[in-house]
N, C-alpha and C positions, 0 to 999 in steps of 0.2 A: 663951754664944757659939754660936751656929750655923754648924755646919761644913758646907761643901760636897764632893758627890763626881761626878767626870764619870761618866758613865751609860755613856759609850763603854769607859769604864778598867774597868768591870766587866764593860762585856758581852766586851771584850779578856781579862781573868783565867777568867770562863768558859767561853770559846772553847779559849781555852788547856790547861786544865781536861777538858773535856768530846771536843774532838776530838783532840788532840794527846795528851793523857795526861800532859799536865807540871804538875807542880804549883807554886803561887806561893806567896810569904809576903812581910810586911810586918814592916821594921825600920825605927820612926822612934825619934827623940827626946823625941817628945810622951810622956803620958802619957792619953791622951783615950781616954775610954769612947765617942764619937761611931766611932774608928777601930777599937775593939774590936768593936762595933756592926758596923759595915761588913765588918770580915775573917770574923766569925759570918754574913752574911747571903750572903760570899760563900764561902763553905765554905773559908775559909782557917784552915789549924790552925798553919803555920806564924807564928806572932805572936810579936817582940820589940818593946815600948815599953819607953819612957825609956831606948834606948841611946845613949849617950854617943858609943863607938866602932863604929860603924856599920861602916868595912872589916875591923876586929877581929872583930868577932858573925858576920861573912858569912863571912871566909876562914880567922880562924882555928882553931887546934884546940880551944880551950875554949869556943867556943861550938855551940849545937846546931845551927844551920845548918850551920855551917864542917864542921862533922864529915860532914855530908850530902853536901854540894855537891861537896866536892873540886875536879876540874880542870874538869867544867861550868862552862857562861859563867851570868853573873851581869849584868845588868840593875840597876843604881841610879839609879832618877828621881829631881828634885829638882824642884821646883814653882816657880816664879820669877815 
């Protein structure tokens, strides 16, 4: 299966990244080496796949994001 990624969503994560000084990361569901791929190319170290509990992993205290983020705002896209 050939997966797709918008050019803009990266050049948006680098921007981010690069002028701003914030850093992003990626929680899906999937387990795809294509999105591991993509988060390596775009210097994301934050990676969680196959999460199940997706506002669990982000806000709370047992996961490693959650421990980060705290009261910082959080962004959850969902592709439709």
């Amino acid at each position: 299966m050939l997966k797709r990624f918008s050019i803009r969503d990266g050049m948006g994560v680098e921007r981010l990244r690069k002028l701003a000084g914030i850093e992003t990361g990626i929680i899906t569901g999937e387990l795809s080496p294509s999105v591991a791929r993509r988060a390596e190319k775009l210097h994301i170290s934050e990676l969680h796949l196959g999460v199940k509990d997706k506002a669990g992993q982000t806000y709370g205290n047992h996961g490693a994001a959650g421990d980060r983020l705290g009261g910082d705002r959080v962004y959850r896209g969902r592709r439709e």
